[in-house]
C-alpha positions in Angstrom: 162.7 123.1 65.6 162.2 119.2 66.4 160.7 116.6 65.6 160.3 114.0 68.1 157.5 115.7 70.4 154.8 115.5 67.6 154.8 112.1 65.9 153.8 110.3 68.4 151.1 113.2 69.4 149.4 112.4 66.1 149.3 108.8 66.1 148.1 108.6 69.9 145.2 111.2 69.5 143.6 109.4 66.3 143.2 106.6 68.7 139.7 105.9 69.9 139.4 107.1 74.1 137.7 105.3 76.5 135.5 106.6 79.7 137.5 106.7 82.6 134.3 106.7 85.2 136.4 110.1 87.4 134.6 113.0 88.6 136.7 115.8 88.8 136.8 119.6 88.3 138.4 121.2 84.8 139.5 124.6 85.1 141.6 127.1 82.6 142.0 130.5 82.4 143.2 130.9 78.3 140.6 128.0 76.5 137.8 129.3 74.9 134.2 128.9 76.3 133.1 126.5 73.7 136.3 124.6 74.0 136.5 124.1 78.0 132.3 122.6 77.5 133.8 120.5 75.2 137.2 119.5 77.6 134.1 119.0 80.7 131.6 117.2 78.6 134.1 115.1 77.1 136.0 114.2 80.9 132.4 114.0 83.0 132.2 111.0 84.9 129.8 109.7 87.4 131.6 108.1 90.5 133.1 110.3 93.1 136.1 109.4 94.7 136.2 108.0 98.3 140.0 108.4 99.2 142.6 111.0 98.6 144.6 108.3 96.7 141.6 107.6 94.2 140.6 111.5 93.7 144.7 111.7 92.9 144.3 108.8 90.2 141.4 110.3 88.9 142.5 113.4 88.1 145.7 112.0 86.8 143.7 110.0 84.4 141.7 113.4 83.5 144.6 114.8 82.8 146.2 112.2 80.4 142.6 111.8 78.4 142.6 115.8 78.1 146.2 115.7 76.3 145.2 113.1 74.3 141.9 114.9 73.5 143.4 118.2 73.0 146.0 116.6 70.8 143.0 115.5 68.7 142.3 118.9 67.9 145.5 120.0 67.1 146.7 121.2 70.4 150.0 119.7 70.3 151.3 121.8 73.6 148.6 122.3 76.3 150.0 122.6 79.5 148.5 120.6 82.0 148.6 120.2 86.1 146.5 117.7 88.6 146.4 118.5 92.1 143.8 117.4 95.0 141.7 119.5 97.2 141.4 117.9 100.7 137.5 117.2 101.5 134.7 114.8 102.1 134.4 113.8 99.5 138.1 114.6 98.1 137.9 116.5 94.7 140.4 116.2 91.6 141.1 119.0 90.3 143.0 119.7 86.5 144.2 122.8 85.2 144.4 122.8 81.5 145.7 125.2 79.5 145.8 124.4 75.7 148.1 126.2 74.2 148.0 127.6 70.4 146.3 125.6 67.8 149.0 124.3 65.4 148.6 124.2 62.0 150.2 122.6 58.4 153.0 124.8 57.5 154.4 122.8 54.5 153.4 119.5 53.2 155.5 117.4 50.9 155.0 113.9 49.6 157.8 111.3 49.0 157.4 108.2 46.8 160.5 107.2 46.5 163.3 107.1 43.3 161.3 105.3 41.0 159.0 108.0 38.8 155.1 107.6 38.8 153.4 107.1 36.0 151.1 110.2 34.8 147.5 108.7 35.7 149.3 108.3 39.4 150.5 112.1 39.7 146.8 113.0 38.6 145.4 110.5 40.7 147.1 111.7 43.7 146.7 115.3 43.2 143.5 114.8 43.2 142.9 113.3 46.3 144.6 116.7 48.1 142.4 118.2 50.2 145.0 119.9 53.0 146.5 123.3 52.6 149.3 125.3 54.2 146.9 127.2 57.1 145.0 124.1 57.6 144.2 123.0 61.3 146.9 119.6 61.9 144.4 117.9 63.4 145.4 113.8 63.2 141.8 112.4 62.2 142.2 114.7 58.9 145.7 113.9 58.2 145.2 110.4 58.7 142.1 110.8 56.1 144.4 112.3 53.5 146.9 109.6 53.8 144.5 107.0 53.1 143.3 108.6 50.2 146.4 108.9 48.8 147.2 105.2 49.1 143.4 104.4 47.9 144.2 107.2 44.9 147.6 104.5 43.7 145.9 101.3 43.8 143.2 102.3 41.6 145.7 103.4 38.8 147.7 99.9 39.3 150.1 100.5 42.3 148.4 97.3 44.5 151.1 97.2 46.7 150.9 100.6 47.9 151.5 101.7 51.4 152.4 103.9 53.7 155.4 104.3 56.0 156.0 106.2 58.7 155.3 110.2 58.3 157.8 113.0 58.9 156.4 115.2 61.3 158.2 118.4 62.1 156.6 121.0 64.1 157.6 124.5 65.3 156.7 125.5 69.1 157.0 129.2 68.6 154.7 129.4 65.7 152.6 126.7 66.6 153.2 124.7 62.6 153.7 121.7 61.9 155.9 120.4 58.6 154.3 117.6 57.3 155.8 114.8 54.8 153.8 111.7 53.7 156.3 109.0 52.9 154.5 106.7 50.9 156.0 103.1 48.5 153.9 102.8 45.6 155.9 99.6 44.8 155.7 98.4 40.5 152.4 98.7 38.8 150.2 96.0 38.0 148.8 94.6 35.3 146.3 91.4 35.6 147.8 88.5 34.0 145.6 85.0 33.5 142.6 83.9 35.7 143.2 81.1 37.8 140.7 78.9 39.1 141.0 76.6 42.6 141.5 72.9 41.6 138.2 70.7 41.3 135.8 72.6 40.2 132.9 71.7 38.0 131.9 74.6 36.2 133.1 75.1 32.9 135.9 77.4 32.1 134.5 79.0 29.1 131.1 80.1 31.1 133.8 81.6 34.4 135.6 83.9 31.3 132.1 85.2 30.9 132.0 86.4 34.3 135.8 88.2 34.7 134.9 91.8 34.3 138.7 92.6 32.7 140.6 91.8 30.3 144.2 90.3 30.4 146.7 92.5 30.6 144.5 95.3 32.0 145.7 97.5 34.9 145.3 96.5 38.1 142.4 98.2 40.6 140.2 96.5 43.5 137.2 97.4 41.7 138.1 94.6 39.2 138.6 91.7 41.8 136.0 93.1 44.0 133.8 93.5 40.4 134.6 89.4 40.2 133.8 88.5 43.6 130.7 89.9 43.3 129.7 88.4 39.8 130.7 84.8 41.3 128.7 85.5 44.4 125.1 86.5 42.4 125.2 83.1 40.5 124.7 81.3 44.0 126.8 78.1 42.7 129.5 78.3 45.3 129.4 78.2 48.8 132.6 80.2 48.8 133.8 82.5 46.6 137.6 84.9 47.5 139.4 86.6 44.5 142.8 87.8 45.0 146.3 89.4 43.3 149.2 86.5 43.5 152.2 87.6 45.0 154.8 86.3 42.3 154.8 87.6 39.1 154.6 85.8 36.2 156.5 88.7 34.1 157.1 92.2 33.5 156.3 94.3 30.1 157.8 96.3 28.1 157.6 99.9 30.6 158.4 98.1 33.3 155.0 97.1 35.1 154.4 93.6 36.6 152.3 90.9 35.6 150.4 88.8 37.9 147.9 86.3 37.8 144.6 86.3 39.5 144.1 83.3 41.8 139.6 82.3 42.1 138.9 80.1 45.1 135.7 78.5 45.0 133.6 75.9 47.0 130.4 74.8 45.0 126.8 74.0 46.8 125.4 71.4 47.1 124.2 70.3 43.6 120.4 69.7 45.0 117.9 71.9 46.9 114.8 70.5 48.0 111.9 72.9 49.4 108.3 72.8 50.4 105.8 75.0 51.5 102.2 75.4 52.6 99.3 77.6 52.9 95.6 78.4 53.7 92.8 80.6 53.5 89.0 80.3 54.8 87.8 80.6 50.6 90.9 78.8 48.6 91.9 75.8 51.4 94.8 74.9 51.9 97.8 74.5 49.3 100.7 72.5 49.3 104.0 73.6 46.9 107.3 71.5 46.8 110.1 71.9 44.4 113.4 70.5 43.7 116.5 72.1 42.0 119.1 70.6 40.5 122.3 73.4 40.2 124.9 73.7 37.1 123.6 70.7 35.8 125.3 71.4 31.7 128.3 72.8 34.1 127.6 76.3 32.5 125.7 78.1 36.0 122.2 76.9 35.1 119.4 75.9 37.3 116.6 73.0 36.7 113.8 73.5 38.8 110.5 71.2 38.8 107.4 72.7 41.4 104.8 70.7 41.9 101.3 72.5 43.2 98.7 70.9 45.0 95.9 73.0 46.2 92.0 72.6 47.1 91.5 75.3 43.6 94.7 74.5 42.0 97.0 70.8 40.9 99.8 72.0 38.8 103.3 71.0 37.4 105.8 73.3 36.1 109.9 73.1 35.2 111.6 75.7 34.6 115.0 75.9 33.4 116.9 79.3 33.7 120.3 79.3 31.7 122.6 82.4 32.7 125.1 84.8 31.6 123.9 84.4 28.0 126.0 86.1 25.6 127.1 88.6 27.9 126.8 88.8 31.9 123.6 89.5 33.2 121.6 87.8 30.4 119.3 85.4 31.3 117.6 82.7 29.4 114.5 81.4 31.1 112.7 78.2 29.4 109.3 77.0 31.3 106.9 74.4 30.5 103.7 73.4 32.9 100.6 71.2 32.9 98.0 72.2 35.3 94.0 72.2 36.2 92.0 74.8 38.2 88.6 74.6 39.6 87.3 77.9 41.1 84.0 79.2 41.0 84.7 81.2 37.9 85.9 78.7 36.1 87.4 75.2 35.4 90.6 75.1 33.2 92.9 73.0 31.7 96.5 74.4 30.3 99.9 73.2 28.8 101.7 75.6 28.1 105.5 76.6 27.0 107.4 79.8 27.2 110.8 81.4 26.7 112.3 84.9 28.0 115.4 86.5 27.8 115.9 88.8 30.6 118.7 91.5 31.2 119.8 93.0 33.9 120.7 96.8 32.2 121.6 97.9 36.1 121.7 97.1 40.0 118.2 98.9 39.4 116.5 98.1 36.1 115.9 95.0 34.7 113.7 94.2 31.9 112.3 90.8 29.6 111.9 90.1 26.3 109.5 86.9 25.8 107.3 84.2 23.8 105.0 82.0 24.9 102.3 79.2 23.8 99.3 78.3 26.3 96.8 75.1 24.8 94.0 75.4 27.4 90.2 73.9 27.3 88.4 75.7 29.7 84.4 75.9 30.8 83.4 79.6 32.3 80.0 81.7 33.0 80.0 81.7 29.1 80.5 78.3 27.8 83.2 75.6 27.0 85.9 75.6 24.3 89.3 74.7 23.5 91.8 77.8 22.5 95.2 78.0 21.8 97.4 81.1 22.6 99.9 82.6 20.9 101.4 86.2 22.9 105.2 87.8 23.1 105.7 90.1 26.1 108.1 92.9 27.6 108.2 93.4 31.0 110.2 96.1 33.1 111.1 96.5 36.5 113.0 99.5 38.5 113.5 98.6 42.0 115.2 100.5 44.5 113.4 98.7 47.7 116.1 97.8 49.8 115.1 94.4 50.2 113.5 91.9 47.5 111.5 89.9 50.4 110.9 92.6 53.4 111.4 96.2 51.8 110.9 99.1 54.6 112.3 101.8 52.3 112.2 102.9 48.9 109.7 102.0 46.0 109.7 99.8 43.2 107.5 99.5 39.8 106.6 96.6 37.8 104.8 96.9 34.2 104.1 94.3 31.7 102.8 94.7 28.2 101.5 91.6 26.2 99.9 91.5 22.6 99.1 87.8 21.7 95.9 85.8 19.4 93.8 83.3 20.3 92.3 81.0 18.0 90.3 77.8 18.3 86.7 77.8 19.6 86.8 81.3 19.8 89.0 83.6 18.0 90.7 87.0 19.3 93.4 89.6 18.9 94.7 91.4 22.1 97.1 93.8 23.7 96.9 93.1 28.0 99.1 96.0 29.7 99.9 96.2 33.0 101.6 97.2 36.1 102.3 98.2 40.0 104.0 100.4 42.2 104.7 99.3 45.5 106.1 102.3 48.2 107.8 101.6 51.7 108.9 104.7 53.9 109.8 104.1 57.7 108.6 106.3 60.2 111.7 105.8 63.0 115.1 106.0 62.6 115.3 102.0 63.5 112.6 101.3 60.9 110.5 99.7 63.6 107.2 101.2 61.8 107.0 101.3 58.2 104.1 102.3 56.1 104.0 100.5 52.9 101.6 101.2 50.1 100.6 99.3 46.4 98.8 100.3 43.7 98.0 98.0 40.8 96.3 98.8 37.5 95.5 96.9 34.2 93.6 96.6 31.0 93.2 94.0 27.9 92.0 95.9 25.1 91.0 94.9 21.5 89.1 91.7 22.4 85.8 91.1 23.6 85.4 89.6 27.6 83.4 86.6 25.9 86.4 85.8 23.4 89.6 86.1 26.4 90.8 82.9 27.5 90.1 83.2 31.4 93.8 83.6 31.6 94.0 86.5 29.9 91.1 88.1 32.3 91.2 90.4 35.5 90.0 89.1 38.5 90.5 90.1 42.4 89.7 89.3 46.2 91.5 86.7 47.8 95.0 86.6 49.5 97.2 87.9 47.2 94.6 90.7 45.6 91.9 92.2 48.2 91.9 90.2 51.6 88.9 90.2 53.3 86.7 89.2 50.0 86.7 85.3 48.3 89.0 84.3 46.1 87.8 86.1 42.2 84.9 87.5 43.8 85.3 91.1 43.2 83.9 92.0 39.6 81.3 91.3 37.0 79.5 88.1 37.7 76.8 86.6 35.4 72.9 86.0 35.9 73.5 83.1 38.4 75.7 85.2 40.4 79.1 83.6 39.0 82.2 85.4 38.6 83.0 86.4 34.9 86.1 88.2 35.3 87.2 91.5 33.4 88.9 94.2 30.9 89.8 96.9 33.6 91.4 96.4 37.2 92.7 98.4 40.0 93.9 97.6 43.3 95.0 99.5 46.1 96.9 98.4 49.7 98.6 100.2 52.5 99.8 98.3 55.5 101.1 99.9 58.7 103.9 97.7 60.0 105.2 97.5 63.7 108.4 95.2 64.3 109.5 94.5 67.6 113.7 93.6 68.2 113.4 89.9 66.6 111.2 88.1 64.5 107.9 89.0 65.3 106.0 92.3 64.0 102.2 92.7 63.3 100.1 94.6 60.6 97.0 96.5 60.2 95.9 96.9 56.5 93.2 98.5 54.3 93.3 96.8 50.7 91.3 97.8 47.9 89.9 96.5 44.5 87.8 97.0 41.5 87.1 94.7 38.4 85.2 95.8 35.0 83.6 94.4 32.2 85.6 96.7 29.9 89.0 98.3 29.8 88.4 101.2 32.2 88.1 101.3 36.3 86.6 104.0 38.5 87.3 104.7 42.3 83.4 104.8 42.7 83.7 100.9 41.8 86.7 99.9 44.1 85.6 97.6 47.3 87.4 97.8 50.3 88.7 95.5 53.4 90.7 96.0 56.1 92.2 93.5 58.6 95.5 93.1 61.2 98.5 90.5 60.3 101.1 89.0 62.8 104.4 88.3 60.9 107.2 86.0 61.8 110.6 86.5 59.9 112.1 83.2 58.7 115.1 82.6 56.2 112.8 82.2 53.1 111.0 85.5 54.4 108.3 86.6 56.5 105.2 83.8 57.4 102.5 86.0 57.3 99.1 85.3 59.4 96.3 87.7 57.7 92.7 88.5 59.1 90.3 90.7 57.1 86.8 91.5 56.5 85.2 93.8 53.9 84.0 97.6 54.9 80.4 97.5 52.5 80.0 93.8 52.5 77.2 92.5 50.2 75.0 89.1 49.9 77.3 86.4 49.7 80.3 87.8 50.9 81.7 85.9 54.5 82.4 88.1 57.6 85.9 87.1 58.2 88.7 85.7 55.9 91.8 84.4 57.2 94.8 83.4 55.3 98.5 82.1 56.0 101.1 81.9 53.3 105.0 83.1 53.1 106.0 86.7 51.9 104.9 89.9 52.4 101.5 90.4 50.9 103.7 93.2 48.4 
C-alpha cells in the first residue's frame, strides 16, 4: 500500500483538458466498447502530422490527455505506450490499457481536536453522499468536499476550509482509502453592524434592513440576505457586506464574536428623466420627471412627472416612503392635477391617494389603498362636478423573468375597488379587475417568444350615466387595441361619440423575433370589446393586427408599432402607428 501515486492523480484529473489538435490512432485490447468510443471521441483531432517528429509529439500528447482522462474516471493505473508507424503521412499510434476501476474503500473525516458542536455533526452527515463501493472518481470527491465545507459555514464555522486530503490507495484491489482533513476553525456569532464612514442614511432605517439579530450564528445567507436588501433600495451605488476578521469577544461556550462591517457608496441624490411618444390618433406626448433620493435620510424617494400631450397636460408627485414597519412595506403618497380632452370626454381632476404595499414574497406582492379624486368633467351625457371617495386592494403574482422584457413565465395582475361618488350625480360602486400576461420561448436562446395578454373588467352597482369617466372602460389606442383610435372601441352615443362602459375584455398575442443585439421585430393580433353593462361576449370583441420593430435601450425596449383593424367600420382610419417605450405588456 502507498500513498503518493494517487494524490496528485485526483487533483490533476478534476482539472479542466484542453484540445490538443493530434490525429492519431487509439487502440486497447482490455477497455470496454463504450469506454474506448469515449477514449477516441474524447482524443479526435483534426490535423495530421507532417514529420515523424510531430506524429511522435502527438501521440505523446494523446497519451498524457488519456491518463489524465482515464484518471478522471477513476482509472488510477492504465497502462499506457506511444509509438510511430513510419508513413506518408506518419501516424501516432497509443496503446491504452486502463486498468481496474478503483473504488472508495474507507472514508474518514478529520476536523481536528477541538469537538463540533451537534447542529455541525448533523450538518455534515448530511451532506454524505459517498459510500464504501463507490467509483473514486475526483469530480465526485471533490463535490463531497465542498459540501462538507458549505454544510459548516451554515451552522457558524465561517472560517472553514479544507486542507489537503489523505489519499491512500491499494493497487491489487484497485481501492482507494480516503480521509477529508477539514479546519472548522471557532464558531461565529454576528456581533454589531457597522456602517462605512459618511453615510447619510439614517441608522435607525439601515437596522430595519439587517435580516439577524445580534448575537445570532453566523451563515452566508445572513450577509448575502443584507447585501441583497441594501441593493433593492437603489440608494447606493455600492453596496459589499462582510465578516471582520478580529473579534470583538468570545461567549460563554466558547464561540467568537465579530462584527459585521457595511460598505456603501450612495447615488447621486437627483435623477432627471424624459421621454416621448406618438401615435397617428393621440399625437405626440412629452413626460419628464425628476427624483430627488433619501431626501428625510430614511430610503425614500420624491418624484414630481410632468405630462404634456396633444389629449393629456398633467402634474403628479409622488412620494414612496420604504421599509415601513417592517422590510418590504411600502408607503406610497400621490397627489396630481391634470386636464384631458379626448373625444369622449373633457375632464378636470385633483386628486390624492395613499397605499401601503407589501411585498409577502420574491413572487407576490399586494396593496392596500385610499384615495380622493375632485373632478368636473363634460361627456356624451352632460357636465357636472363629482367627488370620489374609493379604497382598493390590488394583487400581483409574477414569475416573468423580467419586469420590462419578460420571454418566460406568466404573471397576473387584479384589482378590486369599491368607492361613492357624490356631487352632481350620485353613485355607489364596486370596479374589479385584472390581467394575465404569458411569455413562453420557442428556442433554446429565446430568440422567438410568443407572448400572450388577456384583460377583463367590470363596475357593477352604478349606472354608466352616474360613473365618473374615470371609473369607465374604454379601449383602442396604443396601450389597449392598436390598430383602432384612442377610446373608440365601445358604446358611443347618437352623434357617434364614445360613451365608455361597464364590461371590458381585451386580448393580445405577439410573436417576437430577436436577432444577437438590440434589434427584434413583432407581428401582433390584439383584441378588444367594451359594453354598456357589466358583461362582455367574444361575438363583440374587434380585432387588429399589425408588425413592430423593437430596439432594446437601458430604460427598456423603444417600440415602433403599425396596425390596422381586421372588420374596420365608418370612421375607423386604415393604418395607426405608434412609438412609445416598453413592451406593449
Amino acid at each position: 500500500m502507498y500513498k503518493s501515486l494517487f494524490t496528485p492523480a485526483i487533483i490533476v484529473a478534476a482539472a479542466a483538458m484542453s484540445a490538443a489538435g493530434e490525429t492519431v490512432q487509439i487502440d486497447s485490447e482490455t477497455a470496454s466498447i463504450d469506454l474506448l468510443a469515449d477514449l477516441r471521441s474524447e482524443l479526435r483531432t483534426q490535423d495530421p502530422a507532417e514529420t515523424v517528429f510531430e506524429a511522435r509529439r502527438q501521440a505523446r500528447r494523446a497519451a498524457e490527455r488519456a491518463e489524465n482522462y482515464l484518471n478522471s474516471l477513476g482509472y488510477y493505473a492504465p497502462e499506457i505506450a506511444f509509438a510511430v508507424e513510419p508513413g506518408t503521412p506518419p501516424i501516432g499510434r497509443v496503446r491504452i490499457e486502463p486498468g481496474p476501476r478503483f473504488r472508495l474503500a474507507d472514508i474518514s473525516l478529520e476536523t481536528g481536536d477541538d469537538p463540533l458542536s451537534d447542529e455541525a455533526d448533523l450538518a455534515l452527515d448530511q451532506v454524505r453522499t459517498l459510500q464504501p463501493g463507490d467509483a473514486a472518481v475526483p469530480k465526485s470527491i471533490l463535490a463531497e468536499e465542498a459540501g462538507l465545507i458549505a454544510a459548516l459555514k451554515a451552522v457558524g464555522y465561517a472560517d472553514a476550509q479544507a486542507l489537503p486530503r489523505t489519499v491512500i490507495g491499494d493497487r491489487e484491489q484497485a481501492t482507494l482509502d480516503l480521509t477529508y482533513n477539514l479546519a472548522p476553525g471557532p464558531r461565529i456569532r454576528l456581533g454589531e453592524v457597522i456602517y462605512s464612514d459618511g453615510t447619510r442614511t439614517r441608522r435607525d432605517y439601515l437596522d430595519r434592513l439587517v435580516p439577524f439579530e445580534t448575537n445570532e450564528l453566523y451563515t452566508p445567507q445572513s450577509l448575502a440576505a443584507l447585501t441583497r436588501r441594501l441593493n433593492a433600495t437603489r440608494l447606493y451605488r455600492l453596496a459589499s457586506v462582510r465578516l471582520d476578521e478580529t473579534p470583538t469577544g468570545v461567549t460563554e461556550t466558547g464561540d467568537e464574536i465579530r462584527d459585521v462591517q457595511v460598505q456603501i457608496e450612495e447615488r447621486d441624490r437627483y435623477t432627471l428623466t424624459s421621454g416621448t411618444s406618438f401615435s397617428t390618433s393621440e399625437g405626440p406626448g412629452l413626460t419628464a420627471s425628476l427624483t430627488r433620493r433619501n431626501a428625510t435620510r430614511r430610503g425614500d424617494t420624491l418624484t414630481g412627472a410632468m405630462t404634456l400631450a396633444t389629449l393629456e397636460r398633467a402634474f403628479e408627485v409622488d412620494w414612496r416612503i420604504p421599509n415601513v414597519t417592517a422590510f418590504d412595506r411600502t408607503l406610497v403618497l400621490s397627489a396630481d392635477i391634470g386636464r384631458e380632452e379626448t373625444d369622449a370626454f373633457d375632464k378636470e381632476a385633483i386628486s390624492l391617494s395613499g397605499a401601503f404595499e407589501v411585498r409577502a414574497s420574491r413572487r407576490l406582492t399586494y396593496t392596500l389603498g385610499a384615495g380622493s379624486e375632485v373632478t368636473r368633467e363634460e361627456d356624451a351625457f352632460e357636465q357636472r362636478d363629482q367627488q370620489i371617495l374609493s379604497t382598493s386592494l390590488g394583487v400581483r403574482l409574477d414569475y416573468a423573468n423580467d419586469p420590462l422584457d419578460a420571454t418566460k413565465g406568466w404573471r397576473i395582475d387584479a384589482r378590486g375597488e369599491p368607492g361613492i361618488v357624490i356631487g352632481d350625480r350620485e353613485a355607489q360602486y364596486l370596479s374589479l379587475n385584472g390581467q394575465i400576461s404569458a411569455y413562453q420561448p420557442l428556442d433554446r436562446d429565446q430568440h422567438f417568444v410568443i407572448a400572450t395578454r388577456l384583460r377583463s373588467g367590470f363596475v357593477y352597482g352604478a349606472a354608466l350615466s352616474d360613473l365618473p369617466v374615470s371609473r369607465r372602460f374604454f379601449a383602442g389606442g396604443g396601450g389597449s387595441a392598436r390598430g383602432f383610435e384612442f377610446q373608440s372601441v365601445g358604446p358611443r352615443d347618437d352623434e357617434g361619440m364614445p360613451t365608455g362602459g361597464r364590461g371590458l375584455m381585451e386580448v393580445s398575442g405577439e410573436l417576437r423575433w430577436r436577432r444577437e443585439g438590440p434589434l427584434g421585430f413583432v407581428a401582433f393580433l390584439d383584441g378588444a370589446s367594451v359594453t354598456e353593462n357589466e358583461g362582455v361576449s367574444l361575438n363583440d370583441v374587434r380585432y387588429s393586427a399589425g408588425l413592430g420593430v423593437r430596439y432594446d435601450t437601458v430604460i427598456g425596449p423603444l417600440r415602433f408599432d403599425i396596425a390596422t383593424p381586421l372588420d374596420p367600420r365608418d370612421g375607423d382610419a386604415p393604418i395607426q402607428l405608434y412609438v412609445s417605450v416598453g413592451q406593449a405588456f
